[in-house]
N, CA and C atoms as a LAMMPS dump frame, in Angstrom:
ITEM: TIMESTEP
0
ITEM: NUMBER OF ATOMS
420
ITEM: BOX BOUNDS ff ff ff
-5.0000000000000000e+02 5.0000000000000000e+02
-5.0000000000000000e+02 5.0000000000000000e+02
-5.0000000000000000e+02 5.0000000000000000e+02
ITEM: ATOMS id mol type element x y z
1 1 1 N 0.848 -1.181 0
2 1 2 C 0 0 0
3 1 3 C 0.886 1.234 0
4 2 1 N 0.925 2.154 -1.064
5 2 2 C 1.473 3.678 -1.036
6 2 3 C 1.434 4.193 -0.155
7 3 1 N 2.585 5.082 0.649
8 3 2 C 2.245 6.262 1.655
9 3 3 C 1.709 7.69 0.711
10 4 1 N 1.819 7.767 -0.808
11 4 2 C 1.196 8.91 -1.156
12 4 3 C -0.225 9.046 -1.545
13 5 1 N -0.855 10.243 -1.567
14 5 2 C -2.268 10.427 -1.905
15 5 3 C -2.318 10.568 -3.485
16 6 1 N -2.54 9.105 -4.585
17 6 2 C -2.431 9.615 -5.765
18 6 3 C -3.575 10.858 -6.61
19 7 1 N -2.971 11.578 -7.039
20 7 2 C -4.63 12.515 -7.734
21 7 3 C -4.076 12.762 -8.782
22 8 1 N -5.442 13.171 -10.236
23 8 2 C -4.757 13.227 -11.309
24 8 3 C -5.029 14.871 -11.348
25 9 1 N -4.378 15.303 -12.212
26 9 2 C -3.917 16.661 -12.825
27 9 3 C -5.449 16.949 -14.1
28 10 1 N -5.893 18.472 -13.988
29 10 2 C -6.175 18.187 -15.394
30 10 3 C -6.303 17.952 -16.498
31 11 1 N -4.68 17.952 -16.79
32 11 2 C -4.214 17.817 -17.902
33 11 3 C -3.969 15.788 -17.897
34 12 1 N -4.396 15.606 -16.989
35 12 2 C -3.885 14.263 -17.191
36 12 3 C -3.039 13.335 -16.463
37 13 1 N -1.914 14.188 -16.103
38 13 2 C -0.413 13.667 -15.513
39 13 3 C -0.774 13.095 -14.148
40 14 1 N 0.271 12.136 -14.04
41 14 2 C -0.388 11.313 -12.637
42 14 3 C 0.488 12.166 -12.062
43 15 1 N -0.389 12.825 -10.741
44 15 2 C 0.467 13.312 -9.696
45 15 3 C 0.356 12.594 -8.315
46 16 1 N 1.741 13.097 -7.388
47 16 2 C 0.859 12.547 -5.549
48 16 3 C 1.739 13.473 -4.927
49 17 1 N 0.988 13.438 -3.98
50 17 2 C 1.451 14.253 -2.611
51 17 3 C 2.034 13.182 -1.718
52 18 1 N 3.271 13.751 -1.329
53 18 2 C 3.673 13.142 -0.093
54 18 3 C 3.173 13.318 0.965
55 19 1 N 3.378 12.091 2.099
56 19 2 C 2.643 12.448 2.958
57 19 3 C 3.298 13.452 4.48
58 20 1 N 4.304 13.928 4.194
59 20 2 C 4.446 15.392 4.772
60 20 3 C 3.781 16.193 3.974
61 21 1 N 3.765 16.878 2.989
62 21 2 C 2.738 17.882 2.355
63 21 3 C 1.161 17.684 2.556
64 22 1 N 0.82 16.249 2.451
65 22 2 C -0.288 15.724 3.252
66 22 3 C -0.975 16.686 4.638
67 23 1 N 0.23 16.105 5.518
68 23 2 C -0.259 16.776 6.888
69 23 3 C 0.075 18.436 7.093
70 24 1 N 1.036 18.873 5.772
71 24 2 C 1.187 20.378 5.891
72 24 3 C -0.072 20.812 5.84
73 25 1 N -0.234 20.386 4.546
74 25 2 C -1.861 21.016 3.48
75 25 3 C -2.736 20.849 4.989
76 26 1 N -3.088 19.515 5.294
77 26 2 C -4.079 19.384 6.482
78 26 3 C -3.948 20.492 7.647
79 27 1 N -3.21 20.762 8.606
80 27 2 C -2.672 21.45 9.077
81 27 3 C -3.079 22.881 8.807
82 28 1 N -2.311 23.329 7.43
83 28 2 C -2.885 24.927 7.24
84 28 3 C -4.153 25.004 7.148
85 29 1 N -5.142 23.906 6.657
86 29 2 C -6.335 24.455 6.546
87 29 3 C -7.472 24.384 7.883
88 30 1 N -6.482 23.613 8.847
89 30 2 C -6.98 23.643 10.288
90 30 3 C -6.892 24.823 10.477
91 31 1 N -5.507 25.492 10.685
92 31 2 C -5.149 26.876 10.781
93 31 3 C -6.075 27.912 10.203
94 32 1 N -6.202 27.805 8.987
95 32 2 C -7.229 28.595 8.257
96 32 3 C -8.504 28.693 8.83
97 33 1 N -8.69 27.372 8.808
98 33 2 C -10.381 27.739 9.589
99 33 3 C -10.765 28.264 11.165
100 34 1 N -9.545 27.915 11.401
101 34 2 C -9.868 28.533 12.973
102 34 3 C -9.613 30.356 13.219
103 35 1 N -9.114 30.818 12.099
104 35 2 C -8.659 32.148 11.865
105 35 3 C -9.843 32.679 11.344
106 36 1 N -10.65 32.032 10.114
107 36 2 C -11.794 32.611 9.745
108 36 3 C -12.861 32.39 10.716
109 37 1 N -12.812 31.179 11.515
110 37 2 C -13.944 31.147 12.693
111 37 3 C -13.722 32.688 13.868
112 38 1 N -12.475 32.928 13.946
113 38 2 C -12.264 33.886 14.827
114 38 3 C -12.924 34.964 14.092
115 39 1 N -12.733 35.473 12.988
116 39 2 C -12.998 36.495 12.405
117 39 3 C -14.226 36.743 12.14
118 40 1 N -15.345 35.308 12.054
119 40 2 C -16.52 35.066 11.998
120 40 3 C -17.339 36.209 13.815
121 41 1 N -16.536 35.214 14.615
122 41 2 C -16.733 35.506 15.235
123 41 3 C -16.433 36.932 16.226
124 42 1 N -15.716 37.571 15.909
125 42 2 C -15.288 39.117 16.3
126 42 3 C -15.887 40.153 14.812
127 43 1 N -15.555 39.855 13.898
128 43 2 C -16.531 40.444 12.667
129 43 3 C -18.26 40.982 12.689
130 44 1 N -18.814 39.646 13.166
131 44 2 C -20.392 39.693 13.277
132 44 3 C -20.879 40.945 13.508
133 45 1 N -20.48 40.661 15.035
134 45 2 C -21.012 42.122 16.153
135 45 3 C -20.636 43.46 15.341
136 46 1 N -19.755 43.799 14.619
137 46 2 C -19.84 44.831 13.805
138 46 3 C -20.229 45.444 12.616
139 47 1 N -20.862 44.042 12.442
140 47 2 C -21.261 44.323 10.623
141 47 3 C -20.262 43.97 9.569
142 48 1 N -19.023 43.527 10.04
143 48 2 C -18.061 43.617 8.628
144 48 3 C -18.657 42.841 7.666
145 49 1 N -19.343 41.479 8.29
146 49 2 C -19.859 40.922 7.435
147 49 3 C -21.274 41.342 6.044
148 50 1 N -22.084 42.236 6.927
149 50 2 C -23.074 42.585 6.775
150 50 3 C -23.371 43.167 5.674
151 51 1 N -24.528 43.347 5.155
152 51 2 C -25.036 44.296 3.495
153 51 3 C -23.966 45.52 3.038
154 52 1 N -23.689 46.439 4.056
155 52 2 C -23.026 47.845 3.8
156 52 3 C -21.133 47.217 2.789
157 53 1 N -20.799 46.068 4.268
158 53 2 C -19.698 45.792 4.06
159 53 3 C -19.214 44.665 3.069
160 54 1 N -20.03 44.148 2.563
161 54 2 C -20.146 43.318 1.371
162 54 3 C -18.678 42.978 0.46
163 55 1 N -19.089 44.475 -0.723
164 55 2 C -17.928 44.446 -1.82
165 55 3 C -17.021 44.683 -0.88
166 56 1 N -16.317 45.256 0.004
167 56 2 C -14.98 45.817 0.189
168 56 3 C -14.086 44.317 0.627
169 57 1 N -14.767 43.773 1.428
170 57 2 C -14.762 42.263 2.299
171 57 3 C -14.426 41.559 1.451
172 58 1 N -15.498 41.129 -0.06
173 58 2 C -15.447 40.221 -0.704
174 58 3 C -13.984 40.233 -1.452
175 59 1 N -14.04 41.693 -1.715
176 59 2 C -12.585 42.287 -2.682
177 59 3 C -11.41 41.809 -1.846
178 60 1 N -10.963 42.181 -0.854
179 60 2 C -10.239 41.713 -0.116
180 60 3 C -9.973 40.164 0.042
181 61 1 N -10.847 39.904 0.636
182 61 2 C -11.088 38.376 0.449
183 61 3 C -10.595 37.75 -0.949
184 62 1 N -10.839 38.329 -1.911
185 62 2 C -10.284 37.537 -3.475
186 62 3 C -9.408 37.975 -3.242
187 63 1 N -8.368 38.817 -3.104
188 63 2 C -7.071 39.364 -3.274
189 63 3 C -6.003 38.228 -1.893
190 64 1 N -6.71 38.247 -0.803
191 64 2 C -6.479 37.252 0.183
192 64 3 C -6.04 35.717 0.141
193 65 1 N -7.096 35.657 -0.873
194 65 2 C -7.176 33.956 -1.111
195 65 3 C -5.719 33.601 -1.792
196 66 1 N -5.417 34.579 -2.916
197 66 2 C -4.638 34.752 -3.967
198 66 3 C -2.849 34.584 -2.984
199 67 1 N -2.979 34.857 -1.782
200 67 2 C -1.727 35.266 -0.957
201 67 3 C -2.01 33.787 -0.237
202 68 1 N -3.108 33.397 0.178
203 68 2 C -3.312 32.112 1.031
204 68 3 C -2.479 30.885 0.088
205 69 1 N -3.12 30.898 -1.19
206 69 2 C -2.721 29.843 -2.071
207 69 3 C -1.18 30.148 -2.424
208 70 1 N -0.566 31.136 -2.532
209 70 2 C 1.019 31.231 -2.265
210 70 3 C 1.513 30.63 -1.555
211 71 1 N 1.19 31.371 0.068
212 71 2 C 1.565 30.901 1.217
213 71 3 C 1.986 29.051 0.886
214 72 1 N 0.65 28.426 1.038
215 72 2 C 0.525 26.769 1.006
216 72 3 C 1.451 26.289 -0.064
217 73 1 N 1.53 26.851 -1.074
218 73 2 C 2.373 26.324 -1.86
219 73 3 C 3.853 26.228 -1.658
220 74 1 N 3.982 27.268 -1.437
221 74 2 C 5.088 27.978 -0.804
222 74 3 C 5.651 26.591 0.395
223 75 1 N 4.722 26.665 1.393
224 75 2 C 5.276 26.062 2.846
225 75 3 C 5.271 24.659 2.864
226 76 1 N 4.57 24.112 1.365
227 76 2 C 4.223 22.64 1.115
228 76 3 C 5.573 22.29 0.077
229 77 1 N 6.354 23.453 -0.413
230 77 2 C 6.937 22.858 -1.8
231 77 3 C 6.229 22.412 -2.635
232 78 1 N 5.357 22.696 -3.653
233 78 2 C 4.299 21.782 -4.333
234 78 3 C 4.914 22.698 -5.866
235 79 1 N 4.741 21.701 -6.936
236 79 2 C 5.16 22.201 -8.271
237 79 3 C 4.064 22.42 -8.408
238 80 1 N 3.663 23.59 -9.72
239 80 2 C 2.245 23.485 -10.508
240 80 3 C 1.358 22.426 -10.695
241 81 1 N 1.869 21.408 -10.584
242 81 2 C 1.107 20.253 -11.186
243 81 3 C 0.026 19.871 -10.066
244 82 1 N 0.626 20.155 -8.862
245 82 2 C -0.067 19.176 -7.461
246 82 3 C -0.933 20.902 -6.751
247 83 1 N -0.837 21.774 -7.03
248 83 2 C -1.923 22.837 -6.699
249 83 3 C -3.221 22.641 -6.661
250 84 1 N -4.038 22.472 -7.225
251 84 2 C -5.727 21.787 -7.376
252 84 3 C -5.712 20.917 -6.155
253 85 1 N -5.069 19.511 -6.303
254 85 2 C -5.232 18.737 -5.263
255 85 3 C -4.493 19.24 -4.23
256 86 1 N -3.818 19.803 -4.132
257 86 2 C -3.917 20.349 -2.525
258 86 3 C -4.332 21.269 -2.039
259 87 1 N -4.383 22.278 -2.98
260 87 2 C -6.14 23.329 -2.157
261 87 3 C -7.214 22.982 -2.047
262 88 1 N -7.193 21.755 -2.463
263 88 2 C -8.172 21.182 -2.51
264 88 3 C -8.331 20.357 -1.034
265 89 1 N -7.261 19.655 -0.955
266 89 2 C -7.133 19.199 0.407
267 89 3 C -6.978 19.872 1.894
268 90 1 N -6.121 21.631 1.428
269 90 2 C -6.946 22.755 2.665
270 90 3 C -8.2 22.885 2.718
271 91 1 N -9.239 23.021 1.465
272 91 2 C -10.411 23.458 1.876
273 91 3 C -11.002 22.09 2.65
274 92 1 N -10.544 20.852 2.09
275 92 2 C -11.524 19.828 2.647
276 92 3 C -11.44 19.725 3.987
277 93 1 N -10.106 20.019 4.51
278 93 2 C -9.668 19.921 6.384
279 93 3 C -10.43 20.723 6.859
280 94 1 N -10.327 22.368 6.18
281 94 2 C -11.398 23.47 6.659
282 94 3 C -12.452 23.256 6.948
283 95 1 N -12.936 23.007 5.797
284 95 2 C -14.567 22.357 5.93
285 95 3 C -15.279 21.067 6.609
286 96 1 N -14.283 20.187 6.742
287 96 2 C -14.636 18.893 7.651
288 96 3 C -14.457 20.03 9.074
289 97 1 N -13.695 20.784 9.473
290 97 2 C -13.511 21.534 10.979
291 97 3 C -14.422 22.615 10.852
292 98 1 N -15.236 22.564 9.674
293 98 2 C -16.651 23.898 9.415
294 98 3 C -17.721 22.852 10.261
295 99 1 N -18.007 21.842 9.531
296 99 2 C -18.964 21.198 9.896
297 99 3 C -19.459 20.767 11.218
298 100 1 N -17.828 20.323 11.677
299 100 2 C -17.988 20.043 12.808
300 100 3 C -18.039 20.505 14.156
301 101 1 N -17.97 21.878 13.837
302 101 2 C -17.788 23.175 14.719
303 101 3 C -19.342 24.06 14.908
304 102 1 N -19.809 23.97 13.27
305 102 2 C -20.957 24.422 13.632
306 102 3 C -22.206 22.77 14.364
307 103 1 N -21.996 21.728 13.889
308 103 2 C -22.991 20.711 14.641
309 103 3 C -22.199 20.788 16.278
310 104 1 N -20.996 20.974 16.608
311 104 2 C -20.85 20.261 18.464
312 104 3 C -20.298 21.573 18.745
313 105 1 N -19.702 22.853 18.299
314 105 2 C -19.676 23.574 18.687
315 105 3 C -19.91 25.464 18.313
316 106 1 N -21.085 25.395 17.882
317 106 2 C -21.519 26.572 17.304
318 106 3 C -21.236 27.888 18.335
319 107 1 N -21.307 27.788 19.115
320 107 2 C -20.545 29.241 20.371
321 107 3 C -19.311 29.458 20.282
322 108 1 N -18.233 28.767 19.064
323 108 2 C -17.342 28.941 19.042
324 108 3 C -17.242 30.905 17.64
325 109 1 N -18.117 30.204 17.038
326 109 2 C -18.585 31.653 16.101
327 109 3 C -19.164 32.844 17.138
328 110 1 N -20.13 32.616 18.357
329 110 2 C -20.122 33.731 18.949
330 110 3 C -21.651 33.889 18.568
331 111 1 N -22.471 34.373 17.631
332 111 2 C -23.341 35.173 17.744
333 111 3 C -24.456 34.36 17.428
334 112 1 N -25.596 34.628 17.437
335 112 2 C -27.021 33.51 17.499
336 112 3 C -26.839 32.712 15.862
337 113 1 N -27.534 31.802 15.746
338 113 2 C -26.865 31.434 14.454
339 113 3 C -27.436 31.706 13.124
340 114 1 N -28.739 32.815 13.512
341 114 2 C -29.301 33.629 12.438
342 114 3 C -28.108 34.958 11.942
343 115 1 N -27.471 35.324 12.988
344 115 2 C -26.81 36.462 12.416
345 115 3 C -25.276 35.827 12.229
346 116 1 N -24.961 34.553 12.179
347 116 2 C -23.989 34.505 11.203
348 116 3 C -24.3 34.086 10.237
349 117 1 N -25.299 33.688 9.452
350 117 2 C -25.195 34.064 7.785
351 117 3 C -24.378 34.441 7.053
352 118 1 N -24.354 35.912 7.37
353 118 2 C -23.529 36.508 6.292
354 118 3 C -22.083 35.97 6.662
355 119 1 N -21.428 36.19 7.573
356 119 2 C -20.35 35.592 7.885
357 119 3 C -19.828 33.948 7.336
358 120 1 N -21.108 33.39 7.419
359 120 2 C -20.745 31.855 6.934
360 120 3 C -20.591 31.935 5.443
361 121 1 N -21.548 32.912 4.541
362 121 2 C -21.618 32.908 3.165
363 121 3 C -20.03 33.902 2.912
364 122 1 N -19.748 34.667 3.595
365 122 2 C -17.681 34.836 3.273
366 122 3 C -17.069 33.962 3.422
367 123 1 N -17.272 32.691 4.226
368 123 2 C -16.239 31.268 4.16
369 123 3 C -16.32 30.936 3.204
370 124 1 N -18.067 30.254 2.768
371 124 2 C -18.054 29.647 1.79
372 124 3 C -17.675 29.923 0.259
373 125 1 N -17.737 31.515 0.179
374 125 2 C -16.984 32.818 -0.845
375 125 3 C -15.42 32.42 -1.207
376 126 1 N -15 32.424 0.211
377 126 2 C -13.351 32.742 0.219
378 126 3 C -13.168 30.672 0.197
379 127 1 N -13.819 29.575 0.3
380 127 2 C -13.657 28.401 -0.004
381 127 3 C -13.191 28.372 -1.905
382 128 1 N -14.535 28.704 -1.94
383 128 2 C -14.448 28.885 -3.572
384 128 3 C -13.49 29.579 -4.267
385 129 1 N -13.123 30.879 -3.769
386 129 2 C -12.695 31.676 -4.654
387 129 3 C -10.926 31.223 -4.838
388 130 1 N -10.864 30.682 -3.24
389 130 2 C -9.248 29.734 -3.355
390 130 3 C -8.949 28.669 -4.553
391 131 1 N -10.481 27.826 -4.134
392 131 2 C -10.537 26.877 -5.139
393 131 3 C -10.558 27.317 -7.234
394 132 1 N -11.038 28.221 -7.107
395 132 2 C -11.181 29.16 -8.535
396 132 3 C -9.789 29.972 -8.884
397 133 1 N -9.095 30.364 -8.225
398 133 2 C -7.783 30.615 -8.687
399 133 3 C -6.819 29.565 -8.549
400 134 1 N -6.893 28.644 -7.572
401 134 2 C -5.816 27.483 -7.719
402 134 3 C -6.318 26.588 -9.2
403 135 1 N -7.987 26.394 -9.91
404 135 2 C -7.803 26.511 -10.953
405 135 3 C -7.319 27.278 -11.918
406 136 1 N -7.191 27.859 -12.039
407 136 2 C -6.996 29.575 -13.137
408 136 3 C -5.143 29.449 -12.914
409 137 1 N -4.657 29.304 -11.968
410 137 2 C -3.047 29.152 -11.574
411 137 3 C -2.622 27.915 -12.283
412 138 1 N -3.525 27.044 -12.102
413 138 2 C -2.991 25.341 -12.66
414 138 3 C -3.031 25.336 -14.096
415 139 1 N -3.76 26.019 -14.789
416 139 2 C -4.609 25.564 -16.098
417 139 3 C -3.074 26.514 -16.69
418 140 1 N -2.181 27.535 -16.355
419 140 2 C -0.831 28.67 -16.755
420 140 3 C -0.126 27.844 -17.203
């Protein structure tokens, strides 16, 4: 049995991750989510999230993502080829620690769980928009 995670490329090429880059990728996107849970949660009470603060947030946020997906690459060593599958594998750690944060521990966000909405729809924003330039980066 392989210690690597095989995934294919779009173009085709068999790629894998080792399994240190494995637990990097895993790791940062623990990191990640507990940074956006904080922010979820100190954000709310002020509105950053909210109607007014929308575009400026979202803008940021795309420009953000763009420095996040550096970062990982960066701290993982990963060639072009293995980018997709491993932002792929931050968002999935993120989001398995989304899920499970809002079912056993939702007071970790802070505010009733009608008024994080908007806050949850910037995760799920800044999920995607990582995932949408680590395509757009791979496809170069």
């Amino acid at each position: 049995m392989s210690a690597h995670l095989q995934v294919s490329s779009p173009l085709g090429a068999e790629q894998s991750l080792k399994p240190l880059q494995i637990a990097t990728l895993a790791a940062y996107g623990v990191v990640l989510w507990f940074l956006a849970a904080l922010a979820i949660r100190y954000g709310t009470p002020p509105g950053i999230f909210g109607p007014r603060a929308n575009v400026p947030v979202y803008a940021a946020t795309a420009a953000g993502c763009f420095a996040l997906i550096w970062a990982a690459s960066r701290s993982s060593r990963l060639p072009p080829g293995q980018m997709l599958p491993a932002i792929a594998l931050v968002s999935l750690a993120a989001l398995l620690c989304d899920g499970w944060a809002i079912a056993w521990w939702p007071t970790l966000y802070g505010a009733e769980p009608a008024l994080l909405l908007p806050g949850i729809a910037w995760l799920s924003f800044a999920v995607g928009i990582c995932l949408l330039w680590t395509l757009v980066l791979q496809r170069r």
